[in-house]
C-alpha positions as CSV (number, residue, x, y, z in Angstrom):
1,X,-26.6,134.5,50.4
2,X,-24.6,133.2,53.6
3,X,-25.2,135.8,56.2
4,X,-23.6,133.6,59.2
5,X,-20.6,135.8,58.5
6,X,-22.2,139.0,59.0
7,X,-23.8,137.5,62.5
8,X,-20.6,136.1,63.8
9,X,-18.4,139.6,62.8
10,X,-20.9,142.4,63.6
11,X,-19.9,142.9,67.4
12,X,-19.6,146.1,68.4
13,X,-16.7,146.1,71.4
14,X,-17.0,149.4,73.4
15,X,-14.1,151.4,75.0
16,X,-13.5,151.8,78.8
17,X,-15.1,155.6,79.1
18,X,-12.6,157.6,80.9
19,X,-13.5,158.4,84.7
20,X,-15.5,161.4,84.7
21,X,-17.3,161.5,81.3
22,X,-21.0,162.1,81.0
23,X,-23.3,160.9,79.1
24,X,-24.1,162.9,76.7
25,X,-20.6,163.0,75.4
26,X,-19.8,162.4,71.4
27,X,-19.0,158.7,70.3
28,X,-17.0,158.4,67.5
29,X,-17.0,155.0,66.2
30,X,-13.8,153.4,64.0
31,X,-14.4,150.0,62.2
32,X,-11.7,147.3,62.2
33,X,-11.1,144.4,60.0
34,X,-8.9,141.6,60.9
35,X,-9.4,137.7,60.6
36,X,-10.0,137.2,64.4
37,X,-11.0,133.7,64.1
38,X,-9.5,130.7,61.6
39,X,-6.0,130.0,60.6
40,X,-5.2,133.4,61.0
41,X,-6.3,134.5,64.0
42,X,-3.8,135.1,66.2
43,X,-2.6,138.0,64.0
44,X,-6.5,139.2,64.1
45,X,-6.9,139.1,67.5
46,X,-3.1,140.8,67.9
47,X,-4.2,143.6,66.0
48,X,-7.7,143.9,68.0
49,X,-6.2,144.3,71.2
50,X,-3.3,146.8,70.3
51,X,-6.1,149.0,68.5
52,X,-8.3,148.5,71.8
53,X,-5.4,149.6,74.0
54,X,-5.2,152.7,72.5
55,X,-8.8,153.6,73.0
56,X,-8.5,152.9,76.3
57,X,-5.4,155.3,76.5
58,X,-6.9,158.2,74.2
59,X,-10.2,157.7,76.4
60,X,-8.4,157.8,79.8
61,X,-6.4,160.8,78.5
62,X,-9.7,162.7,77.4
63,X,-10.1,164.4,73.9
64,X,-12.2,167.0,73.2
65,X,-13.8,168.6,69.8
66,X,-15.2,171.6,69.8
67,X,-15.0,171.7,73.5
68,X,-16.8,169.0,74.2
69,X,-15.4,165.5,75.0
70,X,-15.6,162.6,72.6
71,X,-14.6,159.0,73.0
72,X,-13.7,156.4,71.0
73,X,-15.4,153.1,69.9
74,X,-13.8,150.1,68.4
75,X,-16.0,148.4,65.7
76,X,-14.9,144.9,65.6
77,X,-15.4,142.6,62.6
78,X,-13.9,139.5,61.9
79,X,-13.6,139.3,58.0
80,X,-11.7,135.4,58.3
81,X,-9.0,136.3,55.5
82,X,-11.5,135.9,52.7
83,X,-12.3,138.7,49.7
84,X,-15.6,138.5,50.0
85,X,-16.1,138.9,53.3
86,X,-14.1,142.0,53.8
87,X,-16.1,143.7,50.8
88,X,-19.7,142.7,52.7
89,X,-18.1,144.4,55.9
90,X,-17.0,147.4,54.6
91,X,-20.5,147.7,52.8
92,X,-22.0,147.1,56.1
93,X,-19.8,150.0,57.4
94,X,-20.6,152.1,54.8
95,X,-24.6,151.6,55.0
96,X,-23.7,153.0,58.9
97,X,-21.6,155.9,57.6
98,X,-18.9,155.0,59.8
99,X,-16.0,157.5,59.2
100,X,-12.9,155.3,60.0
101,X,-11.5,151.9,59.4
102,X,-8.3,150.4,61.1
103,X,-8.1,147.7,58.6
104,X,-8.0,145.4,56.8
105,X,-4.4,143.4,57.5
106,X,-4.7,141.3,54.4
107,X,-3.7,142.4,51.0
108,X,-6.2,139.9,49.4
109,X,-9.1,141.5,51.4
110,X,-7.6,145.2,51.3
111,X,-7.8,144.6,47.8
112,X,-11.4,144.6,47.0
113,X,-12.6,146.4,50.3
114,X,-10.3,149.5,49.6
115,X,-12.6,150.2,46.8
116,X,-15.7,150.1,48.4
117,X,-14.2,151.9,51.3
118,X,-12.8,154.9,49.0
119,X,-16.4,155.2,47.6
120,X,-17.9,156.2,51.1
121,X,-14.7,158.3,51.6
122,X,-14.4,156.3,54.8
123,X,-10.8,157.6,56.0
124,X,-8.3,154.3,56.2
125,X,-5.3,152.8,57.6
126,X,-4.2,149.5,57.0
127,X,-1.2,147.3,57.3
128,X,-1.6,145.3,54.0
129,X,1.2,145.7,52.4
130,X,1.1,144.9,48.2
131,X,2.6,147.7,46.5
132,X,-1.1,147.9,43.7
133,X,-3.5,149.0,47.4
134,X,-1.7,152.4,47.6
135,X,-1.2,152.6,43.7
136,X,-5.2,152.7,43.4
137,X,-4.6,156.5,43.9
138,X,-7.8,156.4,46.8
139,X,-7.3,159.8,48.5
140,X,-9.3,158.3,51.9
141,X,-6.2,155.4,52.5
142,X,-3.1,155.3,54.5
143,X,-0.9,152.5,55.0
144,X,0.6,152.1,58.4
145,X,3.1,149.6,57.8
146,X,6.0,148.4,54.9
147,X,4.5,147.4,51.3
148,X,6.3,144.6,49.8
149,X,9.0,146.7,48.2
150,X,10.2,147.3,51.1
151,X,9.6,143.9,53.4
152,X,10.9,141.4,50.2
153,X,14.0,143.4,49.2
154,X,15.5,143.7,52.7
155,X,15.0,140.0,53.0
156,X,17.0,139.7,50.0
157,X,19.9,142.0,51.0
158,X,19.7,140.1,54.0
159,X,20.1,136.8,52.5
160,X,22.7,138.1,50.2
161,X,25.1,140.1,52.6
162,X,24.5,138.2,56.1
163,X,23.3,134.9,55.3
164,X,25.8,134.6,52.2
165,X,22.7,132.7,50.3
166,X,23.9,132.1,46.1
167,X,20.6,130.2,45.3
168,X,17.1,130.0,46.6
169,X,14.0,128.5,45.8
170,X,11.0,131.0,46.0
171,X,7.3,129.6,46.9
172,X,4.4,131.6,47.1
173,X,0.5,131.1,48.5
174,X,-0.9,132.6,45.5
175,X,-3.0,135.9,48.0
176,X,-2.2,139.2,46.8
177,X,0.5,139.7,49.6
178,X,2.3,135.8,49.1
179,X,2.6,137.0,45.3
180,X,3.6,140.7,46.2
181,X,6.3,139.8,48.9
182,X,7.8,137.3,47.0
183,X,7.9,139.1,43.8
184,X,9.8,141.7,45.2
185,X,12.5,139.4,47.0
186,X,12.9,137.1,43.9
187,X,13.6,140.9,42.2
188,X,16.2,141.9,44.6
189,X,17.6,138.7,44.9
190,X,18.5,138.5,41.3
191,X,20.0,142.1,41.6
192,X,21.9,141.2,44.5
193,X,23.7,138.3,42.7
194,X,21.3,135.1,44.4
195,X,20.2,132.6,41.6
196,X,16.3,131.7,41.8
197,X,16.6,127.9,40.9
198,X,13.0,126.9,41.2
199,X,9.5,128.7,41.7
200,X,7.2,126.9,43.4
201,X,3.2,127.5,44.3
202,X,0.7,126.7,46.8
203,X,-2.8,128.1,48.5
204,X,-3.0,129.6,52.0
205,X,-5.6,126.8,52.3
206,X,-2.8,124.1,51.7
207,X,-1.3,121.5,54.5
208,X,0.6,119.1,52.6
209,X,4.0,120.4,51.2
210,X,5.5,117.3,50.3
211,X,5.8,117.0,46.6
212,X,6.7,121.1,46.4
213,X,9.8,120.6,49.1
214,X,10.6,117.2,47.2
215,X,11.1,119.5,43.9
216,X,12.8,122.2,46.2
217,X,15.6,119.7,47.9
218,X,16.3,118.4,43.6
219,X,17.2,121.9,43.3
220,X,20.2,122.1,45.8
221,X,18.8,125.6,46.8
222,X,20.6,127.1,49.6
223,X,17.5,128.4,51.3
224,X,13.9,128.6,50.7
225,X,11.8,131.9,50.6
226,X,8.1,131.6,51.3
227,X,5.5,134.3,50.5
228,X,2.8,133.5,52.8
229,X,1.2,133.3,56.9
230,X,2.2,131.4,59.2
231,X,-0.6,128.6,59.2
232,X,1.3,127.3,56.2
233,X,4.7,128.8,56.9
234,X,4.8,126.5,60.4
235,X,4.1,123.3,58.8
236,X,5.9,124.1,55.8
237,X,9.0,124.1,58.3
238,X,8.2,120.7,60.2
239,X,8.3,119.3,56.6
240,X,11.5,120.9,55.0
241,X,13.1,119.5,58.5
242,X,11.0,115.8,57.6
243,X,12.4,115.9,54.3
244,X,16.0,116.3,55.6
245,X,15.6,119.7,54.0
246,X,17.8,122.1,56.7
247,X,18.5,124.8,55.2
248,X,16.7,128.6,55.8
249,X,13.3,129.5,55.4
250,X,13.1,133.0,54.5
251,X,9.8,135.3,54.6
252,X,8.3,138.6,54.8
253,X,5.6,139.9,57.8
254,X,3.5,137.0,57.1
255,X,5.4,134.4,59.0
256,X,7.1,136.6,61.3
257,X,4.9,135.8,64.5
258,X,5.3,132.9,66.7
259,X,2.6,131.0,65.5
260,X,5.1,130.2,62.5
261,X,7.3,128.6,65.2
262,X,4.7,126.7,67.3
263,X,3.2,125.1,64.1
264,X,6.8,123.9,63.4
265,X,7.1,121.8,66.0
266,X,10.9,122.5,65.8
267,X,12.7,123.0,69.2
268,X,15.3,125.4,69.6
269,X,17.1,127.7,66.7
270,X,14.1,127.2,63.5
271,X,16.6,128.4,61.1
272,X,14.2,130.6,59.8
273,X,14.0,134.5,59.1
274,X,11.3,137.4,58.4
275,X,11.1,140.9,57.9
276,X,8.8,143.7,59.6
277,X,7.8,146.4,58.9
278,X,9.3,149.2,61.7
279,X,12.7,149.5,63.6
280,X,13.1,147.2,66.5
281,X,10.6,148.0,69.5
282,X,12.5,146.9,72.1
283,X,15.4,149.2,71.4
284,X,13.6,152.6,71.7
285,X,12.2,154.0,74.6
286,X,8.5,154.6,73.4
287,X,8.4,150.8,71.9
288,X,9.9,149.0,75.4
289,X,6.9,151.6,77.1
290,X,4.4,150.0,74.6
291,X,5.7,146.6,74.8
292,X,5.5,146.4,78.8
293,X,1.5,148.1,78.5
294,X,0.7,145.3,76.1
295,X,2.4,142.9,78.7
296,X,0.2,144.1,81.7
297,X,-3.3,144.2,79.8
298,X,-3.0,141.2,77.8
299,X,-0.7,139.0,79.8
300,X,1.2,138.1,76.3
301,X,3.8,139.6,73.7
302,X,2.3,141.8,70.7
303,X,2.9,140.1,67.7
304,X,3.7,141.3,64.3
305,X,1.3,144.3,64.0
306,X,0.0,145.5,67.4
307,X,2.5,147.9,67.3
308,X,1.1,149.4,63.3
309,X,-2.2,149.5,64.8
310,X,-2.0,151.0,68.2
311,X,-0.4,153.6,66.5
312,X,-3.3,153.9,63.6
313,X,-5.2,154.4,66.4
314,X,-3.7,157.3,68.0
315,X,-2.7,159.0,64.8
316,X,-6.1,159.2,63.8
317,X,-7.3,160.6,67.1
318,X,-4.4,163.0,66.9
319,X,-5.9,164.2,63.5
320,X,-8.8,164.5,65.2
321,X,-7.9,166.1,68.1
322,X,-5.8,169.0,65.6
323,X,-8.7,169.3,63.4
324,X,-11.1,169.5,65.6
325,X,-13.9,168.0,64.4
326,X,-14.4,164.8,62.3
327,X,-14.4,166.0,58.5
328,X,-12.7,163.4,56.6
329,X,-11.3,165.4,54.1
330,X,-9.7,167.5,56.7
331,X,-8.1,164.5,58.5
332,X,-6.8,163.2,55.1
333,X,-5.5,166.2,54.6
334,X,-3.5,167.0,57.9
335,X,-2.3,163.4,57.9
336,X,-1.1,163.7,54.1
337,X,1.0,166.9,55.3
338,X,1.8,166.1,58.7
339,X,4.0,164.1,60.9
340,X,3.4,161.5,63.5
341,X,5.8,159.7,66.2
342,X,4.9,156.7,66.6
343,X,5.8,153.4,69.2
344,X,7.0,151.5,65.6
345,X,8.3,155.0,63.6
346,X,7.2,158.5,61.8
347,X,3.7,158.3,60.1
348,X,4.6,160.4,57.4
349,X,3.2,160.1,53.8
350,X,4.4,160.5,50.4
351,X,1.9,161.5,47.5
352,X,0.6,157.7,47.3
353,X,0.3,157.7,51.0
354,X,2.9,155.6,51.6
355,X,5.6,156.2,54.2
356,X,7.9,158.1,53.3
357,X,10.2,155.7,55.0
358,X,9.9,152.6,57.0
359,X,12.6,150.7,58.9
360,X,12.7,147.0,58.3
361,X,13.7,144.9,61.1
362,X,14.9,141.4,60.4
363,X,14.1,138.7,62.8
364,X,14.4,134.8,63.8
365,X,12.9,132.4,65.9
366,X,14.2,131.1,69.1
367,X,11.8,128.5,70.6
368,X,8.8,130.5,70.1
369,X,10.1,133.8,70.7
370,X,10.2,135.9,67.9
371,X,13.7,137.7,68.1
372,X,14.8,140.7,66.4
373,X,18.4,140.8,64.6
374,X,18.9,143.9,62.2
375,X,17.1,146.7,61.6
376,X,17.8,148.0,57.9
């Protein structure tokens, strides 16, 4: 067995204690899974330091359970994208009865883990968005952010009523999510009127496009909608543009971050569009608030998901907070019933704890600014 994963992931990152706390004050520790190193980790690391913002807030603010003050740890592991991985961390977490999870962000890696997860009855929020993590029917799992259903058919009625597209050409990374998010699309597409004139496949290990975007530009399509991350969505681009191939790349959550643009290596207006899960942060009062603390701690922009888990974070110590104590099956119930306001929307939850309802926000890229256009 390879255990260099295990050794590189297992770091335990430790919140700022608020000024005044003792010593002998409750820790309550909450895993996290996100790839923070590889392809994907700028995503990872996005999602790492919205989650430890929030501690540092709910630890500064001071939460107390049963009259005594508690504060928060973050757990960090780093399970690189990869199946496997994620399952041998959420063991791991498991084997330290760790209560909560903020995690994972892939669908491929939510997949598997969820079940191991569900058997500890570890209480968890993730981001991952196929449609089949939520349909497992696990009692212990909340998803913080848009499933596919959502993210692929606004793209689609996107593409239909403000882009005017009449055919595309889908491609897909064959992960859980790439197959998810472009199922959905290529189904609301079709009911929205847009011909799909070719399907093509790839791995989100793949560099070279060439012979898939040769196939694509035979087919005349008048855009191109990629299921995938940005690692391959970026150089995907450069080579659509390389192959005289201009017209739009469409995508869900997975290439909406500016990594897409900076591995494009295209200057000014990419041409390209994404969907996101939540209305548009800048527009509301609580996301400009969150956006300008990121800003000052980090000295960068959130990216697609800070925003999801920042707010995972405080809904669970919310829960918490209201239930006074850390019984799983009394958080799971109080979040299954209650309401939250979050920075990105209401946490509320339907009976496959999903949300009840999401915004979608459309964006594009502008150099490497990610910019919002619509929220639907």
């Amino acid at each position: 067995m390879n255990h260099r994963p295990m050794l590189r992931t297992a770091v335990l990152i430790a919140s700022l204690a608020a000024a005044g706390f003792g010593h002998a004050q409750e820790r309550i520790r909450v895993g996290f899974l996100s790839p923070v190193t590889g392809p994907q980790a700028a995503n990872g690391v996005d999602n790492r330091d919205a989650a430890l913002l929030a501690v540092k807030e709910i630890n500064a603010r001071g939460i107390k359970v049963g009259g005594k003050p508690v504060q928060f740890e973050l757990d960090v592991h780093d399970d690189g994208a990869d199946p496997k991985q994620g399952v041998q961390i959420a063991q791991g977490l498991a084997d330290r009865k760790v209560k909560f999870v903020l995690g994972p962000y892939n669908s491929g890696v939510a997949m598997p883990a969820s079940r191991v997860l569900a058997e500890a009855d570890i209480v968890t929020f993730t981001v991952a968005s196929n449609p089949k993590i939520t349909q497992q029917g696990y009692r212990n799992l909340f998803r913080i952010g848009a499933s596919d259903n959502q993210l692929g058919t606004k793209m689609a009625v996107y593409a239909a009523q403000d882009l005017k597209i009449k055919t595309v050409a889908v491609i897909d990374d064959r992960t859980a999510y790439g197959q998810g998010v472009a199922k959905e699309f290529t189904e609301e597409a079709k009911r929205q009127g847009i011909k799909v004139v070719t399907n093509e496949f790839t791995t989100d290990k793949a560099t070279d496009f060439t012979a898939i975007l040769t196939s694509v530009r035979a087919s005349k399509a008048e855009a191109v909608f990629y299921g995938g991350y940005s690692p391959q969505g970026g150089p995907m681009l450069r080579q659509m543009r390389a192959l005289g191939l201009n017209v739009p790349l469409l995508g869900g959550d997975g290439i909406c971050s500016s990594e897409t643009s900076v591995l494009s290596q295209v200057a000014g207006n990419l041409n390209a569009y994404c969907t996101q899960g939540g209305s548009m942060l800048d527009k509301s009062d609580k996301g400009q608030k969150f956006i300008e603390r990121y800003r000052a701690e980090y000295k960068r922009d959130p990216l697609t998901y800070a925003a999801a888990f920042y707010d995972g974070m405080h809904l669970l110590a919310s829960a918490i907070e209201a239930t006074q104590g850390t019984d799983g099956k009394k958080i799971i119930d109080h979040i299954a019933k209650g309401k939250y306001a979050g920075v990105s929307g209401e946490y509320s939850y339907d009976d496959k704890h999903d949300l009840r309802s999401s915004a979608v926000t459309v964006f594009t890229f502008k150099g490497k600014d990610v910019v919002p256009l619509k929220s639907l």
